[in-house]
C-alpha positions as CSV (number, residue, x, y, z in Angstrom):
1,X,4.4,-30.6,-3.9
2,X,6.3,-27.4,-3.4
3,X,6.0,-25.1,-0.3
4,X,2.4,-22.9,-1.4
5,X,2.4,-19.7,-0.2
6,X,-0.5,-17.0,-0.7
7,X,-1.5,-13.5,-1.0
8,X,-4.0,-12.3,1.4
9,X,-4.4,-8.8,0.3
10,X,-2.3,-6.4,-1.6
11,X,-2.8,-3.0,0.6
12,X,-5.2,-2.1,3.5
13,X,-8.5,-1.4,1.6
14,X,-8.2,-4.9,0.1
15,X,-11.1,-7.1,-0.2
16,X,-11.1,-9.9,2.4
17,X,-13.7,-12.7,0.8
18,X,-10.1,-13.6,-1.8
19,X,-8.2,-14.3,1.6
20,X,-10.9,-16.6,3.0
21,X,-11.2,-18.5,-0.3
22,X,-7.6,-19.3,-0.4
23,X,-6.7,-20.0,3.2
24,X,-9.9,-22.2,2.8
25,X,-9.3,-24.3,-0.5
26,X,-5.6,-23.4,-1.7
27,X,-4.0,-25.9,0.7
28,X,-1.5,-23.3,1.9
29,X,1.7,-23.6,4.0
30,X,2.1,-19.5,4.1
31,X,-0.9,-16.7,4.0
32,X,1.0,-13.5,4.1
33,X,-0.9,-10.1,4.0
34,X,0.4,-6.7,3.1
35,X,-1.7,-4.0,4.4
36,X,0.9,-1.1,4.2
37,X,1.3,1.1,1.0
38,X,3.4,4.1,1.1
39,X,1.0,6.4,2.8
40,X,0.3,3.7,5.1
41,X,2.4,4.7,7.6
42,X,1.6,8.5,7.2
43,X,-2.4,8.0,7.4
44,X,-1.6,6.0,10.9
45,X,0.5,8.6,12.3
46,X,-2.0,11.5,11.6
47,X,-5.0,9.1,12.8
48,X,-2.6,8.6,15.9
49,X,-2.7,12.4,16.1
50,X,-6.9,12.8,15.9
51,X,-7.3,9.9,18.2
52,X,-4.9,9.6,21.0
53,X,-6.8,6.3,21.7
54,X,-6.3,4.7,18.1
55,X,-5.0,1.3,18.6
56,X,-1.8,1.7,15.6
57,X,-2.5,-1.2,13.7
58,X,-4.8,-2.3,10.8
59,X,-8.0,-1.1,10.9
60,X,-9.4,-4.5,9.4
61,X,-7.3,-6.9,11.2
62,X,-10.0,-8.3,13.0
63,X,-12.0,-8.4,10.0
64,X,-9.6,-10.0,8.6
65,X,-8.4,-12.4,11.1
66,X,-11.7,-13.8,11.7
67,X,-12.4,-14.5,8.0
68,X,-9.4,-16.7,7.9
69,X,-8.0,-18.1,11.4
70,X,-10.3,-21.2,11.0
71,X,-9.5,-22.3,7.9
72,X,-5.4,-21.6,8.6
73,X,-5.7,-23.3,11.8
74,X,-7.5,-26.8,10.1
75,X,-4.8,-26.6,7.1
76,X,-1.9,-26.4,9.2
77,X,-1.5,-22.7,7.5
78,X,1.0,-20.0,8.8
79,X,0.2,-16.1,8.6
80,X,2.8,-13.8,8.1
81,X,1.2,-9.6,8.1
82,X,1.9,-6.1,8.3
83,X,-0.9,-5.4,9.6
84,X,1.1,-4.3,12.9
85,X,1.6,-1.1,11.2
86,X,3.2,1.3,13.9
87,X,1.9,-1.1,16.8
88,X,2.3,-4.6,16.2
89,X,2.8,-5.8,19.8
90,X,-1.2,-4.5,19.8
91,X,-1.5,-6.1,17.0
92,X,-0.2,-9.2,18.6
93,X,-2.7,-9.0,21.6
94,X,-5.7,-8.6,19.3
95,X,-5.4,-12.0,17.6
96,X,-4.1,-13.6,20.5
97,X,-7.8,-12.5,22.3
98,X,-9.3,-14.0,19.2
99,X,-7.2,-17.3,19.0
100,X,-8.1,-17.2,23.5
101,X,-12.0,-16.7,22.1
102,X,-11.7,-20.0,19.7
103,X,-9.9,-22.1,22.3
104,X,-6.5,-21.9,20.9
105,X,-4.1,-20.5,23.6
106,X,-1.3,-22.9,22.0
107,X,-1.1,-21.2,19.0
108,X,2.4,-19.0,19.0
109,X,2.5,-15.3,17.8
110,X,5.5,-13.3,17.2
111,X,5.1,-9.5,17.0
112,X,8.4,-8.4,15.4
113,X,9.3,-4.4,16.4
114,X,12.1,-1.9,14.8
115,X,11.0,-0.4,12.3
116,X,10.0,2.5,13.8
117,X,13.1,4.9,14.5
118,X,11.1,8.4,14.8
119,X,12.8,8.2,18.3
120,X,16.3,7.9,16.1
121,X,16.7,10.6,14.1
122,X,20.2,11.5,14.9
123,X,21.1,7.9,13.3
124,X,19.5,9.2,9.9
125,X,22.6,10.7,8.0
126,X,22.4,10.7,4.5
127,X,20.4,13.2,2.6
128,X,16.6,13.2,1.7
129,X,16.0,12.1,-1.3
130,X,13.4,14.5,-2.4
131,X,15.3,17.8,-1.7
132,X,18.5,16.9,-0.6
133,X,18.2,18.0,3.1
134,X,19.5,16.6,6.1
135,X,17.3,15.3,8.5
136,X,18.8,17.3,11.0
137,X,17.5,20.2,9.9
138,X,13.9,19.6,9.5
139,X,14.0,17.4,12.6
140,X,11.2,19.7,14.2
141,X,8.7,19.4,10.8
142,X,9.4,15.0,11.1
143,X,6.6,13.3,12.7
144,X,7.5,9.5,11.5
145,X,10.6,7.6,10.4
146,X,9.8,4.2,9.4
147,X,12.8,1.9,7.7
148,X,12.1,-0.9,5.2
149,X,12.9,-4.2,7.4
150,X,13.9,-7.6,5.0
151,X,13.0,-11.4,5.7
152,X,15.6,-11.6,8.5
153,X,13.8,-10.7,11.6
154,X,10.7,-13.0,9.9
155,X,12.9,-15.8,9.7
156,X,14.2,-15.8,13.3
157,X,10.3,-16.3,14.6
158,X,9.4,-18.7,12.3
159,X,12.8,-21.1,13.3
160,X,11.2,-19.9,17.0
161,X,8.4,-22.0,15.7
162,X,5.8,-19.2,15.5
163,X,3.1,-19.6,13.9
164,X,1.8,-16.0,13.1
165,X,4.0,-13.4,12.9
166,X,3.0,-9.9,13.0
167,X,5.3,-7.0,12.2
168,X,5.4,-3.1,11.2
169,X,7.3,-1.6,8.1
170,X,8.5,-4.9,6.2
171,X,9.4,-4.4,2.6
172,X,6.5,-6.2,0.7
173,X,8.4,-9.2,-1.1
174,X,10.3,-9.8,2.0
175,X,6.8,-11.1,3.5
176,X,6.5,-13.7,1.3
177,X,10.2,-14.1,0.9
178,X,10.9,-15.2,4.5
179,X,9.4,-18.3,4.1
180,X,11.1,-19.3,1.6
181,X,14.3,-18.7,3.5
182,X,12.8,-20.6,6.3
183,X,11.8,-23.7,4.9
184,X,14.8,-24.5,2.5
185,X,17.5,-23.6,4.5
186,X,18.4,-20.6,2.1
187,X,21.3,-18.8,3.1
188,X,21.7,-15.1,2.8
189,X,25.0,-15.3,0.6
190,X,23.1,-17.6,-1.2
191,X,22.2,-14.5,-4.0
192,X,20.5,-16.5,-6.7
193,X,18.0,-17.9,-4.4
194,X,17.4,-14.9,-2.9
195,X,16.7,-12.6,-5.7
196,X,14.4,-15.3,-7.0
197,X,12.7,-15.6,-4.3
198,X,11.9,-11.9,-3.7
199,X,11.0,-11.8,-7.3
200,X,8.3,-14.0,-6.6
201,X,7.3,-12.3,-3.7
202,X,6.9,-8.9,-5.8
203,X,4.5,-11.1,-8.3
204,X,2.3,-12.3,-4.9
205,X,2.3,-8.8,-3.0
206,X,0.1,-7.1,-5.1
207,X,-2.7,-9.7,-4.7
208,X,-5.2,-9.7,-7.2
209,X,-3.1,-7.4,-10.0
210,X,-1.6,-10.6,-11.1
211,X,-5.1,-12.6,-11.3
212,X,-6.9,-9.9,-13.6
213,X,-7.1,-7.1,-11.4
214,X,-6.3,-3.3,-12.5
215,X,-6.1,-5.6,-15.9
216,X,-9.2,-5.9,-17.3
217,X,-9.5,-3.2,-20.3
218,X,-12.6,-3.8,-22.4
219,X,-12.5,-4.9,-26.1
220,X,-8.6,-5.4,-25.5
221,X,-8.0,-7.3,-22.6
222,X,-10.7,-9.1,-21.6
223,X,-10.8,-11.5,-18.3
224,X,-14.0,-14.1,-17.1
225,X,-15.9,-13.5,-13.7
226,X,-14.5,-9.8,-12.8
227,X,-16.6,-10.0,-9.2
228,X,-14.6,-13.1,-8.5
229,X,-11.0,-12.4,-8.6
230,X,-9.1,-14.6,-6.8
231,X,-5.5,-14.1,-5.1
232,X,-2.7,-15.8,-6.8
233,X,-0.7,-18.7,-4.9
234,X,2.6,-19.3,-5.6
235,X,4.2,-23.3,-5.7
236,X,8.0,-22.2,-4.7
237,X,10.6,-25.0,-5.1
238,X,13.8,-25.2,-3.1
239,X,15.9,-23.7,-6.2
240,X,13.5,-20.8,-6.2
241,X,11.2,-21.9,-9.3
242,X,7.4,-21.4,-8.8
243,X,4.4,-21.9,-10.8
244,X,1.9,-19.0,-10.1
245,X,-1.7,-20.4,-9.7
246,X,-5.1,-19.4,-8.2
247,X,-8.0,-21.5,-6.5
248,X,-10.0,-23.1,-8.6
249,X,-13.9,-22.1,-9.9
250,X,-12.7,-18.5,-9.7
251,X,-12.8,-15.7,-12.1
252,X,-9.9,-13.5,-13.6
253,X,-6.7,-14.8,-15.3
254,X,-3.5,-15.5,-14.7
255,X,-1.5,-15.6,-18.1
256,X,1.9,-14.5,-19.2
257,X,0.5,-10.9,-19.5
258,X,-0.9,-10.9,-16.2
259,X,2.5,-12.1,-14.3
260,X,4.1,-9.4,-16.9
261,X,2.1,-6.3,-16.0
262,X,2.7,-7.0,-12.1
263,X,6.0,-7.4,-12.5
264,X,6.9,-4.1,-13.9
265,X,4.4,-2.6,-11.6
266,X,6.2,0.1,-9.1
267,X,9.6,-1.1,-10.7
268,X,11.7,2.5,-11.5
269,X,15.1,0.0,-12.9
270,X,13.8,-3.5,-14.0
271,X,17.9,-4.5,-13.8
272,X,17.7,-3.0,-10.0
273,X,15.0,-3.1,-8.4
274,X,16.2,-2.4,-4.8
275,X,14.6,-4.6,-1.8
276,X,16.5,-5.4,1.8
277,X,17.0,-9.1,1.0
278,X,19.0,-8.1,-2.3
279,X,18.9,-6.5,-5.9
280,X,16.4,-8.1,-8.3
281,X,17.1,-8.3,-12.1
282,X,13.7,-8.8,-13.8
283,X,15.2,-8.4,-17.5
284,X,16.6,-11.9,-16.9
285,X,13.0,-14.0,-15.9
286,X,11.9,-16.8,-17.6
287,X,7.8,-16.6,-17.9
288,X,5.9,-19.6,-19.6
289,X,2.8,-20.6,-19.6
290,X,2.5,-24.2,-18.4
291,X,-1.5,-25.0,-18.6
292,X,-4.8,-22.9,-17.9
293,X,-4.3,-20.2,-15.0
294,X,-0.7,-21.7,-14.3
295,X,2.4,-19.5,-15.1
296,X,5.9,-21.0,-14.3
297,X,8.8,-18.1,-13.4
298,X,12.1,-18.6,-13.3
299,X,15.5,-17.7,-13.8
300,X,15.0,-14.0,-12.0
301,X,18.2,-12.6,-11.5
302,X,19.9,-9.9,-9.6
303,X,22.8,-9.1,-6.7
304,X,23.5,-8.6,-3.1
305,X,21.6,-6.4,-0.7
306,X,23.4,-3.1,0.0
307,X,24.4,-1.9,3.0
308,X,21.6,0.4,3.7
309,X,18.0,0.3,4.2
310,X,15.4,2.9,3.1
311,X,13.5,4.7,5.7
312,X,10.3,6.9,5.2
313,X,9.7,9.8,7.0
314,X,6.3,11.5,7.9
315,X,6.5,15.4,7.1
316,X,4.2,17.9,8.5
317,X,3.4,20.3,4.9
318,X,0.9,22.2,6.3
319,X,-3.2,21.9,5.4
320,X,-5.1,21.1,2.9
321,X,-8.9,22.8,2.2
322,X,-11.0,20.2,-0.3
323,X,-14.1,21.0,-1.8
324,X,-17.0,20.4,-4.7
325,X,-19.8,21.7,-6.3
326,X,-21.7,20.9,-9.3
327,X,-23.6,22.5,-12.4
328,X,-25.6,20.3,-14.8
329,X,-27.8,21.1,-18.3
330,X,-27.1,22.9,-20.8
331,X,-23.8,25.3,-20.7
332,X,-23.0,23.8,-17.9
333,X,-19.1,23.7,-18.9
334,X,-19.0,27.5,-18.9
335,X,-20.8,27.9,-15.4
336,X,-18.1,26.1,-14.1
337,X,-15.6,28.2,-15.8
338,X,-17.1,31.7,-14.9
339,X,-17.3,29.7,-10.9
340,X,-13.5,28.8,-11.0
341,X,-12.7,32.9,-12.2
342,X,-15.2,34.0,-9.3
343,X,-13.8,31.8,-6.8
344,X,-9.5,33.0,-7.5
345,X,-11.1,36.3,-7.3
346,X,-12.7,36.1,-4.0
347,X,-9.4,34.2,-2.7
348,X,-7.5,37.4,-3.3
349,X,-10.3,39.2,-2.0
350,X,-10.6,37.7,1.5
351,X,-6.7,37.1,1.4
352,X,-5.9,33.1,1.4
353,X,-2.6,32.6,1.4
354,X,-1.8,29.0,-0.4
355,X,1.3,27.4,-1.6
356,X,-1.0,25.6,-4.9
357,X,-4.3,26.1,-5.2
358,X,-6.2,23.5,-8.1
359,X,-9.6,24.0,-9.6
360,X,-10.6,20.7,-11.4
361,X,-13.4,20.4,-13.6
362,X,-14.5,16.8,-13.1
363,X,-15.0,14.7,-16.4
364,X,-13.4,17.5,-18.4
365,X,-9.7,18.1,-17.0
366,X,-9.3,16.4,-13.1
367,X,-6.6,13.8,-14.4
368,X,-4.6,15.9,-16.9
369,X,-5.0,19.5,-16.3
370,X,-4.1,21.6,-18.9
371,X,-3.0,19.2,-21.4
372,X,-6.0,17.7,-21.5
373,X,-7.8,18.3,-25.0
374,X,-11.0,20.2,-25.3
375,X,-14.3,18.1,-25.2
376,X,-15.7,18.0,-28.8
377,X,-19.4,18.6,-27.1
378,X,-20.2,20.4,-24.3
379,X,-20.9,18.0,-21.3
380,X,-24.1,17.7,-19.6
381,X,-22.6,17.5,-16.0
382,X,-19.4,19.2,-14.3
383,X,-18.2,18.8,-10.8
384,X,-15.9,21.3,-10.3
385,X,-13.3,20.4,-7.1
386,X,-11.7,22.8,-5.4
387,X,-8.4,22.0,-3.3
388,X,-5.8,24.3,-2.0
389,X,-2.4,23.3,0.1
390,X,-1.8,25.8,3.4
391,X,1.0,26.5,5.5
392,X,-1.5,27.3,8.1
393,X,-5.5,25.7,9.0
394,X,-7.3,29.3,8.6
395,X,-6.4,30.0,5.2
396,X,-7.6,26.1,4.3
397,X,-10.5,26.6,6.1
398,X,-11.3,30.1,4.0
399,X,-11.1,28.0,1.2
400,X,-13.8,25.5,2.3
401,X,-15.8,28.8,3.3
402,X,-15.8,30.6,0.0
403,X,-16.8,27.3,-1.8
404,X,-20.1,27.1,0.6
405,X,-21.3,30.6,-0.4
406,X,-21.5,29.7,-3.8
407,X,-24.4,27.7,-2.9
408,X,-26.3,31.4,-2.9
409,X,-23.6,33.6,-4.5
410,X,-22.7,31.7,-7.3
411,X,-24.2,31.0,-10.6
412,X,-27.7,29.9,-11.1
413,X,-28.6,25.9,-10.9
414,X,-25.3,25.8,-8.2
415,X,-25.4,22.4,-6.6
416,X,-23.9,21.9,-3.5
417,X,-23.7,19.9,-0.6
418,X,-24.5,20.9,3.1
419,X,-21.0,20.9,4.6
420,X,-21.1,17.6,7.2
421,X,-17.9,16.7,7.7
422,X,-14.3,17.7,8.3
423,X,-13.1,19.2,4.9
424,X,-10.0,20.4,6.4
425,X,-7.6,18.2,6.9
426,X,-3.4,17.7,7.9
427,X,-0.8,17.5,5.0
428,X,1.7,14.9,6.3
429,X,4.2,14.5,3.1
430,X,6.1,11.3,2.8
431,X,10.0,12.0,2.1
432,X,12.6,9.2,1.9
433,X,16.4,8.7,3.0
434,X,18.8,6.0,4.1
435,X,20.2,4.6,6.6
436,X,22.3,2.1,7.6
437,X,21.6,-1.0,8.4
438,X,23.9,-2.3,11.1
439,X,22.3,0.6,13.0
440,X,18.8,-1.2,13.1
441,X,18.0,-3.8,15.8
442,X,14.4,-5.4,15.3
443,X,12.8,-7.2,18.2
444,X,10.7,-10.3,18.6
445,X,8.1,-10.1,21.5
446,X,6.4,-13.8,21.7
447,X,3.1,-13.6,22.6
């Protein structure tokens, strides 16, 4: 049997029972969890900002923890996470009290820092992505810089003998990659392993995508036991091969489509598809179908790592003002069209001063805008959503204001909701540059 390794969750509002099931019954060596997309690190910073006292790491990592430390700790498992996000030495504590709680002080936890440099701008050099800026001159609108760490820092704990490892910004297949690295001995010139290997770790990091979720498309693609998706587990051989599997008496599928559709998924260049471990080249993958629910990959291709890392930077952008109201019954379509002239009418009025300002009709054009077609009937219900991006909180909070009073200075048959709630709320835009990587140190704090 080959070194198993399994998803745990494929971003931070992941369902936890899949986690349990497999670190239960899918005789694992390795459960890694990725809790961070994207806008991860940008919704911790600006919760950091609301509440001083937020702790900076996964919301659900006790929830988490406690659905599968039991299980990992009978199977001999080892947990690899993200879920340090932009604390993981907290992170670290947490699950050590837990582990303290169940009588398990021997248990060894690594919380792996660096990847947080917003104290480092002046290292970031080369040009933002997005606009072509230098950091140096937005350095007063930057409240976050967060670089892409690889396998490297993962691998030094585990040879430490840890047996969770807890860390902040890791690129997603590098958490799955690492042990891989660690258990065969793979060395980082060793190109062909490594690019398979994070291959495989791109087909495990978006958990249930490759075991029928975001798949399932009725009367075309058709998959058993939707409520019961299971993670996928991957069967990793010392020359990289794996056979892609899921716990058994468990719903979904995992064919040659499914591996497919996940593989592609958040790829810009199939032939380059950039990492910190290495380049992968997908076009080159060998994908057969060996027996029910089992899906052999090989023969992933690609080249070296470069000599830079991506970093993400938290950007303040100002405010946004969100919004809705609703109309339902006949002509219900043009209320919501007379509301939406009304409303960019009493904007100017009152004087809102926006950078975009969006009025959605929901059901009729929310998703495409004005390319959407015209409905061939008129609906019986339209939300209509109101959002406009400020500079400055006032003119969101107008916004917000102007959408209340159509409650009783609308249009007849105006629903609307009492206005609990903070509707205003920070822009923090997520803007990306490089930097290099012999300028990044990541630390190990064993715990």
């Amino acid at each position: 049997m080959g070194l198993r390794i399994g998803s745990g969750s494929a971003w931070w509002g992941d369902r936890i029972t899949p986690a349990a099931a497999s670190a239960k019954y899918g005789k694992l060596d390795y459960l890694c969890f990725e809790t961070m997309a994207e806008a991860t690190i940008s919704a911790a910073q600006v919760k950091k900002r609301q509440q001083p006292d937020f702790n900076g790491y996964d919301t659900h990592l006790e929830e988490r923890f406690n659905a599968v430390l039991k299980p990992c700790l009978q199977n001999g498992t080892k947990i690899i996470s993200n879920q340090g996000w932009i604390n993981p030495i907290g992170a670290a504590e947490k699950v050590r009290s837990l582990l303290n709680r169940m009588g398990h002080e021997d248990i060894k936890i690594a919380a792996i820092t660096g990847s947080l440099i917003s104290h480092s701008l002046s290292k970031l050099t080369y040009p933002i992505f997005e606009n072509q800026k230098l950091v140096s001159d937005i350095q007063h609108e930057i409240i976050s810089a967060e670089v892409y760490l690889g396998a490297d820092p993962i691998v030094e704990a585990l040879s430490h003998d840890a047996d969770i490892v807890l860390t902040g910004r890791v690129a997603d297949p590098s958490l799955f990659l690492a042990p891989m690295i660690h258990e065969f001995g793979w060395k980082q010139t060793d190109t062909a392993f490594i690019c398979q290997g994070s291959g495989i770790g791109h087909l495990l990091e978006c958990g249930a995508q490759i075991t029928g979720g975001y798949f399932l498309d009725p009367g075309f693609k058709e998959i058993s036991e939707p409520w019961n998706l299971a993670f996928p587990i991957a069967e990793v051989e010392a020359d990289g091969s794996a056979i892609i599997s899921k716990i058994e008496n468990s719903g979904g599928v995992i064919n040659r489509r499914t591996v497919l559709e996940q593989m592609f998924y958040e790829v810009h260049d199939p032939h380059n598809y950039i990492t910190p471990d290495c380049v992968v080249d997908f076009s080159t993958a060998v994908i057969e179908e060996v027996s029910e629910n089992k899906v052999a990959v090989n023969h992933i291709g690609g080249k070296p790592r470069t000599d830079t890392l991506k970093v993400s930077l938290g950007v303040l952008e100002g405010f946004i003002g969100q919004e809705m109201f609703f109309f339902a019954g006949p002509g219900c379509l043009q209320k919501a069209q007379i509301a939406k002239d009304i409303l960019e009418k009493r904007f100017e009025i009152i004087g809102v001063v926006a950078e975009d300002i969006r009025i959605d009709f929901i059901g009729v054009n929310a998703i495409h805008g004005a390319i959407s077609p015209e409905p061939a009937i008129d609906p019986y219900e339209v939300g209509i959503r109101v959002a406009g991006r400020t500079q400055l909180r006032i003119d969101a909070e107008k916004i917000c204001s102007e959408i209340d009073s159509m409650a009783v200075s609308g249009l007849s048959g105006t629903g609307k909701s009492v206005p609990f709630g903070e509707r205003v709320r920070e822009v923090i835009g997520l803007w990306s540059t490089l930097i290099d990587r012999n300028s990044i140190r990541p630390s190990i704090c064993y715990i």
